[in-house]
PAMI-349016 format. One record per residue (C-alpha): residue number from 1; x, y, z; residue in three letters. Coordinates in pm, whole numbers, plus 50000, padded with zeros to 5 digits. Layout:
! residues N
{NUM {X Y Z} ALA}
...
! end
This chain:
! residues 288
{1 {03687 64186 63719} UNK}
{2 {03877 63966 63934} UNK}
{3 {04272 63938 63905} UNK}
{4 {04267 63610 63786} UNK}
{5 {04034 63704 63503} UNK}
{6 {04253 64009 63431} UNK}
{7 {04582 63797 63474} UNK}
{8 {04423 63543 63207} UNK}
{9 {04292 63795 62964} UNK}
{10 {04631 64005 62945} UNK}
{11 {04800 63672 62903} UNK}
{12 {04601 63573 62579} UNK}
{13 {04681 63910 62450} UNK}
{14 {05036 63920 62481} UNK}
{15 {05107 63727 62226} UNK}
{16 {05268 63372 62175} UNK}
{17 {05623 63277 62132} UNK}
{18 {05719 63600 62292} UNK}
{19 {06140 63502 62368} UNK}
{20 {06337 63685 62592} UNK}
{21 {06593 63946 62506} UNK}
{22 {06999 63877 62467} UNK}
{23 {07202 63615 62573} UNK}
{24 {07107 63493 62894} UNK}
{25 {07228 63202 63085} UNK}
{26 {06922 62962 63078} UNK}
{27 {06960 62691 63367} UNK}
{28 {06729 62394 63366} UNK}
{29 {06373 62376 63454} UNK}
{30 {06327 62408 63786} UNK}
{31 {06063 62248 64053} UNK}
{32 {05852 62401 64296} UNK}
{33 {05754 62150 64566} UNK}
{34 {05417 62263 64739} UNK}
{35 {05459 62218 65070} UNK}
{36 {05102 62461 65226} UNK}
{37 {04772 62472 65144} UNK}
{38 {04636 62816 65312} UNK}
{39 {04334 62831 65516} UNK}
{40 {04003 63012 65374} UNK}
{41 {04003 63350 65364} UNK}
{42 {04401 63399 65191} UNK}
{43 {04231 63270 64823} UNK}
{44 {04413 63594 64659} UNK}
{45 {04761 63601 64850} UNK}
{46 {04981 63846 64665} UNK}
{47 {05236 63927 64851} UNK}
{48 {05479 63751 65099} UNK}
{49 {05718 63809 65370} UNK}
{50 {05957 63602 65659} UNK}
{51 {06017 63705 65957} UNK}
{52 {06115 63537 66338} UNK}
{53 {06043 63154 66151} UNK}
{54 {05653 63241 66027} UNK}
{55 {05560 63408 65681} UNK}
{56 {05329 63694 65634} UNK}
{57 {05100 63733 65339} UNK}
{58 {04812 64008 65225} UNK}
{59 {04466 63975 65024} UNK}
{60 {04444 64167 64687} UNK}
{61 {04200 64429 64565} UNK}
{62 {03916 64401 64728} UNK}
{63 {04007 64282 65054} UNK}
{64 {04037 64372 65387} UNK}
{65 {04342 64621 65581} UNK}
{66 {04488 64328 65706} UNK}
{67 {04792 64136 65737} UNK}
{68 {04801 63758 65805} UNK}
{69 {05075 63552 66022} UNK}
{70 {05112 63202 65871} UNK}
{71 {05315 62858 65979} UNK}
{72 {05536 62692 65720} UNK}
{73 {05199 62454 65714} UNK}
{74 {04970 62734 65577} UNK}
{75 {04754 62807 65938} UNK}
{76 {04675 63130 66018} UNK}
{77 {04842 63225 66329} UNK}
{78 {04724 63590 66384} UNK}
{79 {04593 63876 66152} UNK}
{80 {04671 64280 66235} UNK}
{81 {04462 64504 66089} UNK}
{82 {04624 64843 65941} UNK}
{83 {04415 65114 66120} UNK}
{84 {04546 65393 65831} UNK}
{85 {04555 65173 65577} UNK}
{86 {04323 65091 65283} UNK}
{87 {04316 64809 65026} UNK}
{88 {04263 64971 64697} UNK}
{89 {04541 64716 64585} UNK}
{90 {04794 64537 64761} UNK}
{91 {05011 64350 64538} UNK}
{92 {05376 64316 64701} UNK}
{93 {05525 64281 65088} UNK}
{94 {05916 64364 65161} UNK}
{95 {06087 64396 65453} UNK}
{96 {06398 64463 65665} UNK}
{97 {06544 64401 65994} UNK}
{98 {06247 64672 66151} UNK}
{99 {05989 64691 65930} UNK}
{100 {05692 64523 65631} UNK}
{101 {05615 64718 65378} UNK}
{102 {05276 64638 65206} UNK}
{103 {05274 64792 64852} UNK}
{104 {04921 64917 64769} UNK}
{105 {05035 64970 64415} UNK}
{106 {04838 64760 64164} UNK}
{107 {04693 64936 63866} UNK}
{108 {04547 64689 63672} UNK}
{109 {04350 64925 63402} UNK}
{110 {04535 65221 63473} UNK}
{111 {04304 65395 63668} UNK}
{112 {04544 65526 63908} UNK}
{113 {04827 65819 63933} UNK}
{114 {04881 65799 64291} UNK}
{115 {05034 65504 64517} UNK}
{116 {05131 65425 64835} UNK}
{117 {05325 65203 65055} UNK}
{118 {05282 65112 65433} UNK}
{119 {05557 65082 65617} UNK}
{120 {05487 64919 65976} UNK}
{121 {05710 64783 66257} UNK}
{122 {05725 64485 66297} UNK}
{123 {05726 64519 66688} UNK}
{124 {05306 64716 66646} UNK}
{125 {05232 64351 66479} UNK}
{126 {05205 64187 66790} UNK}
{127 {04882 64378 66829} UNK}
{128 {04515 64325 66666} UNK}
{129 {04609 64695 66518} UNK}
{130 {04871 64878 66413} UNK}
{131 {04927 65237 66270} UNK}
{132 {05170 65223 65910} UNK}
{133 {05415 65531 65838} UNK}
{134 {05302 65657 65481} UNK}
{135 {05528 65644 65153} UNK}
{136 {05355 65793 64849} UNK}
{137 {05456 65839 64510} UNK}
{138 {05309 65925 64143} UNK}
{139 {05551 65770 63834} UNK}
{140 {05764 66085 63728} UNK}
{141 {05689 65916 63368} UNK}
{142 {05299 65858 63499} UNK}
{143 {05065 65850 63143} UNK}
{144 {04702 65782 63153} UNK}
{145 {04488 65601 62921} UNK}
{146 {04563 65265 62754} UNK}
{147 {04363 65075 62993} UNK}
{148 {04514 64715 62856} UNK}
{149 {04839 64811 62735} UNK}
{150 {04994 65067 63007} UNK}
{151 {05305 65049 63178} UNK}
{152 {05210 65124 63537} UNK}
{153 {05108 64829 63725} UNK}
{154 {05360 64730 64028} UNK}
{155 {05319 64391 64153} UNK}
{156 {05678 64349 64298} UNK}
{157 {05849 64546 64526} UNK}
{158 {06192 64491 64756} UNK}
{159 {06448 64662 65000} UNK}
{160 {06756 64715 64914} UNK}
{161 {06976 64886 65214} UNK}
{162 {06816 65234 65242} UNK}
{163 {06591 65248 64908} UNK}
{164 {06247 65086 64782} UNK}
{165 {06297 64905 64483} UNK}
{166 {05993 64864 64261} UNK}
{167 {05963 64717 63944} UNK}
{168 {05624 64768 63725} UNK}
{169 {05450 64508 63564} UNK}
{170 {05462 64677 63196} UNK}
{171 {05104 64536 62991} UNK}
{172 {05225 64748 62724} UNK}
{173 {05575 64634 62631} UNK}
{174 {05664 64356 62866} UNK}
{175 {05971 64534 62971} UNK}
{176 {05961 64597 63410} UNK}
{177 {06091 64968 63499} UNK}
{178 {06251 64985 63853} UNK}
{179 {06185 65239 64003} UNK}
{180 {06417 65375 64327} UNK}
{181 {06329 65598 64652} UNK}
{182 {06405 65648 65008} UNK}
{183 {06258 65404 65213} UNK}
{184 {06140 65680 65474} UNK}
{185 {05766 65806 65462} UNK}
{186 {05737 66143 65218} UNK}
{187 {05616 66169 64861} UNK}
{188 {05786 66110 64600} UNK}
{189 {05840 66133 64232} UNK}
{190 {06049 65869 64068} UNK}
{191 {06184 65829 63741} UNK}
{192 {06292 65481 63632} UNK}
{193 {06614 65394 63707} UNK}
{194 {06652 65078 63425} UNK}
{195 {06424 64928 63216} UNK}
{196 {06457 64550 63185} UNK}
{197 {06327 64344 62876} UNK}
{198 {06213 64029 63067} UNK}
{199 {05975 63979 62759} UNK}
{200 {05687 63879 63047} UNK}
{201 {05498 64041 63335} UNK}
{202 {05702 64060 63677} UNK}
{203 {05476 63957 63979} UNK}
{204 {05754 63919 64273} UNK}
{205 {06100 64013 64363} UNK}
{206 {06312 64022 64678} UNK}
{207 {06690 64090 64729} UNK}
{208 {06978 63870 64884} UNK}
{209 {07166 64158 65026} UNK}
{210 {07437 63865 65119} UNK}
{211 {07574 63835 64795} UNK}
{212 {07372 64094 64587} UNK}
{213 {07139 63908 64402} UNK}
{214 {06788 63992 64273} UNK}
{215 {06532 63751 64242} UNK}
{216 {06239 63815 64009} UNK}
{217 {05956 63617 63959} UNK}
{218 {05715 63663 63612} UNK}
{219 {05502 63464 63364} UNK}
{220 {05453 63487 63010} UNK}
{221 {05239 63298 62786} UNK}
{222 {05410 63103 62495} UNK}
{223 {05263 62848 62211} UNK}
{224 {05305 62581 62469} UNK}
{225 {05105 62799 62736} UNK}
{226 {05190 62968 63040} UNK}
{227 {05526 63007 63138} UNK}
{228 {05656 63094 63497} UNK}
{229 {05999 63240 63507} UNK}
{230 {06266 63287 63780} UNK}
{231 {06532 63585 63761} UNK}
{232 {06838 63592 63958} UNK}
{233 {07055 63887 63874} UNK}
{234 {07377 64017 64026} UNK}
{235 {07277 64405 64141} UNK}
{236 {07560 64681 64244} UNK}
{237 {07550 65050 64331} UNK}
{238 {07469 65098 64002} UNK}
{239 {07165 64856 64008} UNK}
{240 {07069 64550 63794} UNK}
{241 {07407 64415 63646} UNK}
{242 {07110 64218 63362} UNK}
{243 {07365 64182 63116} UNK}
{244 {07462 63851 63412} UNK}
{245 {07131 63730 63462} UNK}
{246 {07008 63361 63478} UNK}
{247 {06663 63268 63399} UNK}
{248 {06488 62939 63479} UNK}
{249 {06170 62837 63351} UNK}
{250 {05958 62658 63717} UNK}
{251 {05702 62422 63709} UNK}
{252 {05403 62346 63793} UNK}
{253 {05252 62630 63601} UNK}
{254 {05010 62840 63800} UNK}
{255 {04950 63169 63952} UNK}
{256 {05258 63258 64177} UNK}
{257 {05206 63607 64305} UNK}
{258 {05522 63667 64524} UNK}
{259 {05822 63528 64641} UNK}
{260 {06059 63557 64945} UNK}
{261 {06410 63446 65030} UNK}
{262 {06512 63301 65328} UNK}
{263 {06838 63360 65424} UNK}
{264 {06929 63129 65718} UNK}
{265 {06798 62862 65508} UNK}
{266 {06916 62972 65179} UNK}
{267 {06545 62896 65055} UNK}
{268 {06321 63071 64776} UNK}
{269 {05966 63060 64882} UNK}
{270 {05699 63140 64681} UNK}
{271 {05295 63201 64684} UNK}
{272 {04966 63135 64456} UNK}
{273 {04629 63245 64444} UNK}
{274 {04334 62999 64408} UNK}
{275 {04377 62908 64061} UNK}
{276 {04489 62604 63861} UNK}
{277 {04507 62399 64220} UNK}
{278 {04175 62512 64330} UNK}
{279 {04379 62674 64672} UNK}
{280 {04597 62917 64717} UNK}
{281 {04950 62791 64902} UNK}
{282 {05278 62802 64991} UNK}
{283 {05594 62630 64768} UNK}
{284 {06001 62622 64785} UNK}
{285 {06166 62641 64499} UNK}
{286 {06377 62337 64459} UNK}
{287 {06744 62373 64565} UNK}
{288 {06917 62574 64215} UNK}
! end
């Protein structure tokens, strides 16, 4: 089944009306303004990354090892190909000042215990091939079964100074767990660290590390229809401050997979597959 299939069906069975939890600080609607259309070939971009003025995206399930260059106008500038790498599901990029990270952790009917994320320099992407360092994990909390209403999807995944952050995209109660580890390659077994009732299914995140803010991106389906939200949270050493949280409902509605922040523009940029446009592309999130 294809993930917009499986992103439609899980929506109908959420349920409608679904609100979100507490007393958060609701700021208007916000626009995106489409600015790419992406070549053929990126129809399922799920992930997204900045780095030296051109973004980076990745294919789903499905798809080929590879990572794609692209302008700010959606052109493919070069593609790498991870030579250790496979493409059971790649759902999230993250970076820092060294390296992407491509998160091969989708689960979509729970048929998975065992995850992993690439981690590759960003100096080997100059090449047609480069070699990732290996982070694995299995969910210290891990359950199988429940192939529609598990909590053990990952769809968004960030850096935050020396750690992974990874928050699941929880079918079963619409909460997202993040999860924390070293950002090294090992195995690991992490617990969550919070569990966050964003009443909807997280599908991006990324950190300002400027001011310590955590974006989120997520959709939910309401009596009106689809809803896609945007999270900015204050985060500490502790982790998501969520009790400070603003939420702002963006439009157009479609399917935006990933976002990115840009911080020598102070710009949100985010992603969608071929869906509701009949492309996938590239939009900025009007100014907040």
């Amino acid at each position: 089944m294809s993930l917009r299939a499986l992103l439609f069906f899980f929506l109908l069975s959420s349920g409608l009306g679904i609100q979100e939890s507490g007393a958060a600080s609701l700021s208007k609607n916000s626009q995106i303004l489409q600015i790419a259309e992406f070549e053929n070939g990126l129809d399922e971009s799920s992930g997204l990354a900045f780095h030296d003025g051109f973004f980076w995206t990745i294919n789903d399930s499905g798809n080929s090892n590879v990572v794609f260059k692209i302008s700010k106008s959606g052109t493919k500038i070069h593609e790498v190909e991870i030579s250790n790498a496979e493409n059971i599901d790649w759902e999230s990029l993250a970076q820092d000042e060294s390296y992407l990270y491509v998160a091969d952790t989708g689960n979509n009917l729970n048929r998975r215990s065992s995850f992993t994320i690439y981690k590759i320099p960003w100096t080997s992407l100059v090449n047609n091939k480069a070699e990732a360092e290996l982070l694995t994990f299995t969910y210290d909390d891990y359950e199988s079964g429940k192939m529609r209403s598990h909590n053990f999807d990952a769809e968004a995944l960030a850096i935050n100074g020396n750690e992974v952050w990874l928050f699941s995209k929880n079918r079963g109660d619409r909460r997202t767990k993040l999860y924390r580890f070293p950002k090294f390659a090992g195995h690991y077994n992490p617990d969550p660290a919070q569990s966050l009732p964003v009443s909807s299914l997280v599908t991006g995140a990324d950190i300002n590390s400027a001011n310590n803010t955590l974006f989120l991106l997520s959709v939910r389906s309401s009596s009106s229809g689809q809803q896609n939200l945007f999270w900015e949270i204050p985060i500490n050493s502790e982790g998501v401050d969520w009790d400070n949280r603003v939420m702002t409902r963006i439009a157009p509605e479609d399917q935006w997979e990933a976002l990115i922040y840009d911080e020598y523009d102070d710009e949100v940029y985010l992603s969608h597959e071929e869906n509701q446009r009949g492309y996938a592309g590239l939009g900025r999130l009007q100014k907040r």
